[in-house]
SEMAR-864743 format. One record per residue (C-alpha): x, y, z; residue in three letters. Coordinates in steps of 0.25 Angstrom, whole numbers, plus 5000, padded with zeros to 4 digits. Last residue first. Layout:
! SEMAR-864743
XYZALA ...
***
This chain:
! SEMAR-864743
498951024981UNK 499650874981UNK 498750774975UNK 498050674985UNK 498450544994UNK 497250525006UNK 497750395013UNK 496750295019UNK 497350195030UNK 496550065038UNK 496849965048UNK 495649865050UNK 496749775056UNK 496949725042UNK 497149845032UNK 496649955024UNK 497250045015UNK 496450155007UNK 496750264995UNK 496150404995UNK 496550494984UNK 496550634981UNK 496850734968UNK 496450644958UNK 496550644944UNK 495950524937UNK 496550434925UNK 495850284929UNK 496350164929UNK 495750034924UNK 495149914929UNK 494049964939UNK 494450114945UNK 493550074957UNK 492450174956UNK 491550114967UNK 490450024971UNK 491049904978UNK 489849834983UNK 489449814971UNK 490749744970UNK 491449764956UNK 491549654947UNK 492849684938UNK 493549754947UNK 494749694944UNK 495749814943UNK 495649924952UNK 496150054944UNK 497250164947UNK 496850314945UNK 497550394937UNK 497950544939UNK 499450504939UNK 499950574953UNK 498850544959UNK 498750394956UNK 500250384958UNK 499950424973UNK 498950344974UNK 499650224969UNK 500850244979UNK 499750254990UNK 499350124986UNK 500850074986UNK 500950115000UNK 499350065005UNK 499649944999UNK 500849905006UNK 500349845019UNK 499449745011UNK 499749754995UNK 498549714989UNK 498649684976UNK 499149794966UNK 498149764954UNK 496849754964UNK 497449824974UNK 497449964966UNK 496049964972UNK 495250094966UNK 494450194969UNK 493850324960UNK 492950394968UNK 491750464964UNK 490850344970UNK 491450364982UNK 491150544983UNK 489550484985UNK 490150434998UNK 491750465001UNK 492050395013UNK 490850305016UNK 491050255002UNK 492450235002UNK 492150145014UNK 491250065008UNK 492150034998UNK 493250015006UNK 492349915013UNK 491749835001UNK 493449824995UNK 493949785009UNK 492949675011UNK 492849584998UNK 494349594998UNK 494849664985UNK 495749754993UNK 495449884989UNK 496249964996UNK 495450084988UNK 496350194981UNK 495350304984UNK 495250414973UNK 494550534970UNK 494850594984UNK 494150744985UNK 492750704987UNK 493050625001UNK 493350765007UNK 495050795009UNK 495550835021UNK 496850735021UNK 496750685034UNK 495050685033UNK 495350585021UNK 496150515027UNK 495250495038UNK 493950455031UNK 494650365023UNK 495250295035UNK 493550325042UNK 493050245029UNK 494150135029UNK 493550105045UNK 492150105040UNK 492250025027UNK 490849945032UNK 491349815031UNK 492549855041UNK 493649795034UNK 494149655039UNK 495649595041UNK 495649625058UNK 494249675060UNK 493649795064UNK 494449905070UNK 494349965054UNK 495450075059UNK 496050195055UNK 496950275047UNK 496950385036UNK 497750465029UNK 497750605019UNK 498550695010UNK 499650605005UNK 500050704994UNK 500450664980UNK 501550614969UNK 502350734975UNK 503750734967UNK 504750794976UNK 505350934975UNK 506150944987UNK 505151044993UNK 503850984988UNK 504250864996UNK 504550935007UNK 503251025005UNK 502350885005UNK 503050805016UNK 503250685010UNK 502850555007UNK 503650455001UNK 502850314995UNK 502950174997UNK 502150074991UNK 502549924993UNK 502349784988UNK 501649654989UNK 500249604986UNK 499149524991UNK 497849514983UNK 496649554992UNK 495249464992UNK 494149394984UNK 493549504973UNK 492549454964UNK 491749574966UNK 492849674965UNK 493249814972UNK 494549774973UNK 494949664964UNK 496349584967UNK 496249454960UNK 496249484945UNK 497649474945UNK 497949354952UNK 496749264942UNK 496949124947UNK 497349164961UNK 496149244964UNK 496149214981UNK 495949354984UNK 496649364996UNK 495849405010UNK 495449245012UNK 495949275026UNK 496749145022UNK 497449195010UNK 497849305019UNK 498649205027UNK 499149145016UNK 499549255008UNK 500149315019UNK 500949175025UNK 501449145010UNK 502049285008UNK 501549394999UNK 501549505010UNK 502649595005UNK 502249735008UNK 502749875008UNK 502149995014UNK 502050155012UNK 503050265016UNK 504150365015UNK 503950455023UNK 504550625021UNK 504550745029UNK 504350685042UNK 503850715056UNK 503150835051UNK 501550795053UNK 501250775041UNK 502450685036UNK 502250585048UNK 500650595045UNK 500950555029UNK 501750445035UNK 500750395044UNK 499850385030UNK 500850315021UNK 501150225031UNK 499750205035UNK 499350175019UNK 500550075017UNK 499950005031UNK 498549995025UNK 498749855021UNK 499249795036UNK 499349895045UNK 500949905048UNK 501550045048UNK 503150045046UNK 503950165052UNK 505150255050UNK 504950405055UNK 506150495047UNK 507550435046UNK 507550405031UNK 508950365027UNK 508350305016UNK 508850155017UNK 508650165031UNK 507250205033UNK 506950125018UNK 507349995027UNK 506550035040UNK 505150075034UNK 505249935026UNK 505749895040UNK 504649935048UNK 503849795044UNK 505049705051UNK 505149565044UNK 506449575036UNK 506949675048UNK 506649555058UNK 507249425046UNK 508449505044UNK 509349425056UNK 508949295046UNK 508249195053UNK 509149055053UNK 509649065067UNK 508149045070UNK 507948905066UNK 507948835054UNK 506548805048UNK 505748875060UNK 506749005059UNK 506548995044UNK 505048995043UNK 504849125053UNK 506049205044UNK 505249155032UNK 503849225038UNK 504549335044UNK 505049375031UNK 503849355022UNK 503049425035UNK 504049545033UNK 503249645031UNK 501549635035UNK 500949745032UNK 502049845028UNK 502449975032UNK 503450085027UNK 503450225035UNK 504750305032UNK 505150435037UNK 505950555031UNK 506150675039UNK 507350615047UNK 508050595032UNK 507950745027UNK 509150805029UNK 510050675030UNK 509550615017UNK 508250565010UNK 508150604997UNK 506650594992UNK 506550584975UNK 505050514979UNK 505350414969UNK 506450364975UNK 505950374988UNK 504850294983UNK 505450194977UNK 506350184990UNK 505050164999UNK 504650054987UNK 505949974987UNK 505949975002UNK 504549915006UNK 504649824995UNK 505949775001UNK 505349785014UNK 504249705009UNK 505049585005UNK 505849575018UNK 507249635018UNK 508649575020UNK 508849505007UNK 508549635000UNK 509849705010UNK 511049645000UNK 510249674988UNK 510249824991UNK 508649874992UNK 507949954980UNK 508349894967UNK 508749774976UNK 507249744978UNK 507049694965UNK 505449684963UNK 505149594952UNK 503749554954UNK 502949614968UNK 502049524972UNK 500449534970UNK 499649414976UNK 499349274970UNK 499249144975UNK 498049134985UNK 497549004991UNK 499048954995UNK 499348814992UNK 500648854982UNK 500948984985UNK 502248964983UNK 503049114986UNK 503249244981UNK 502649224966UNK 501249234970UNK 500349244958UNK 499949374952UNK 499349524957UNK 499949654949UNK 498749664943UNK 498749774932UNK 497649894931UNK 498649964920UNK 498450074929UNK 498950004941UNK 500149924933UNK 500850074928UNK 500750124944UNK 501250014950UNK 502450004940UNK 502650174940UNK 502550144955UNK 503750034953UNK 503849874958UNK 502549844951UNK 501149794951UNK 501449704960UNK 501849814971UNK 503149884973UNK 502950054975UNK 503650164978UNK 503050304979UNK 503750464981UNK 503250604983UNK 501850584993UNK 501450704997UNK 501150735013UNK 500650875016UNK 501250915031UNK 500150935041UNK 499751085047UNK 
***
């Protein structure tokens, strides 16, 4: 018989926020954490805005000295895992420390490092490159630095699949716990993708919303006038554990991570299937992990990207899933105030599940002014909703055709 898995402490950074208590105040206020770019010039660029993280010190969380040392999401990456941990009450110390793992991914890491590092080796040379620039850049250093800040010596990795890496982190995790090679996972993603070669290069693939009059009204799931995703930065992180260890030192169960899919589109390397097929079989999946019958989730978290494809597919795919049950569901895009933030979305969308669950209200999707006929469901539009729920659903998908549902639910 599998371990149950419970989630006991979250950590979060986004735009809406540097807190949960932050994320969670600005979500059911319906607020756009989405503005102008303030990272760099972005004079000439088709899009200017995105969502950034404002006012983040990182020396509350990493000793001055070592910032200078780290990449943007590591520090992100960091802050949020020890936010959690925090949260969570977990001590880590010589008895317990081999049973505590830590799987942390990104997207795309250090590309703000390498870019500068590749910039200043063709400026002035190579003896220029500072001997930092490798761990700066490395995605398994966010899983790395909170290792060795923690003492954790368990199973230490970063998964990489583009934006449903926070989701395959979360899920893989629950699968190490399950099965007994650890007690405890601290896990989820961390991002820092708002660079000039990012926003350039999908400003190109014509996948941002190009809405740089109006920033906050530009990510809108679910929306007829929708024109493309909103690129954000960030992390979500949360603690798992093994459900009688965390009941045994007392810990604070927010609730249990009772289900997890993965699969693959195998149809186009930035495309959907049109027909929702490959997210319909990852629902499917985790919903067969966690034995539960499409009638018992009252809420799916949709990835909801407020691209013309994603937002018809996933819809489709939520039909196929649940049938006459869809039109019962409540689902929502938390991306339309948080952005979309690539390899951390899934972490900090797991973070809000969790605090969904744990509150009995239900997070809205803002700016659905106009919905898509062909978008036909109970999206939460504008305000959020008070509603207890015993399961939810909530969807990462990602380049590559890679996909990740997870299946969080109140402990029984």
């Amino acid at each position: 018989m599998k371990n149950r898995v419970v989630v006991t402490g979250m950590g979060s950074l986004s735009p809406l926020g540097n807190s949960c208590e932050a994320l969670w105040e600005a979500l059911l206020a319906g607020r756009s954490g989405i503005g102008q770019i303030s990272l760099f010039d972005t004079t000439d660029f088709p899009v200017t805005i995105a969502g950034e993280v404002r006012d983040f010190d990182p020396t509350r969380w990493i000793e001055p000295k070592e910032v200078k040392k780290l990449d943007r999401f590591l520090q992100f990456s960091i802050a949020a895992a020890l936010m959690a941990v925090e949260d969570s009450g977990l001590e880590i110390n010589d008895s317990n420390a081999r049973d505590v793992g830590v799987y942390i991914g990104s997207g795309i890491g250090g590309a703000d490092s390498l870019c500068k590092g590749s910039a200043l080796v063709a400026e002035k040379g190579p003896r220029r490159i500072s001997p930092f620039l490798i761990p700066r850049i490395l995605i398994n250093l966010a899983s790395g630095h909170v290792s060795i800040l923690l003492g954790a010596k368990g199973p230490n990795f970063s998964h990489v699949s583009a934006c449903a890496t926070g989701n395959h982190s979360i899920g893989e995790a629950m699968r190490l716990i399950q099965y007994g090679d650890a007690k405890v996972v601290i896990s989820g993603g961390g991002e820092a993708g708002i660079i000039p070669v990012s926003v350039a290069g999908f400003a190109k693939m014509r996948a941002l919303s190009p809405r740089n009059a109006e920033p906050t009204l530009a990510s809108r799931p679910f929306d007829a006038d929708r024109n493309g995703f909103v690129m954000s930065e960030g992390a979500g992180v949360v603690v798992l554990e093994e459900l009688e260890y965390a009941r045994a030192r007392g810990a604070r169960i927010y609730c249990e991570v009772k289900g997890y899919g993965a699969n693959s589109d195998a149809h186009h390397m930035t495309a959907p299937s049109p027909d929702g097929s490959g997210a319909t079989d990852c629902m499917q999946r985790a919903l067969k992990d966690a034995q539960l019958s499409p009638e018992q989730i009252q809420y799916v978290n949709a990835h909801g990207t407020s691209t013309p494809f994603n937002d018809v597919a996933e819809t489709q795919a939520i039909k196929r899933v649940f049938g006459e049950h869809a039109y019962k569901l409540a689902v929502s895009s938390t991306k339309s105030m948080t952005g979309h933030l690539l390899g951390a979305a899934g972490g900090l969308e797991a973070v809000i599940c969790g605090m969904a669950l744990s509150h009995g209200v239900l997070p809205p999707t803002i700016n659905l002014d106009r919905p898509d006929p062909e978008c036909d469901l109970d999206y939460i539009p504008h305000e959020p909703r008070e509603l207890q729920v015993d399961n939810v659903l909530s969807n990462a998908f990602g380049f590559g055709g890679t996909n990740s549902c997870l299946v969080l639910g109140k402990v029984s």
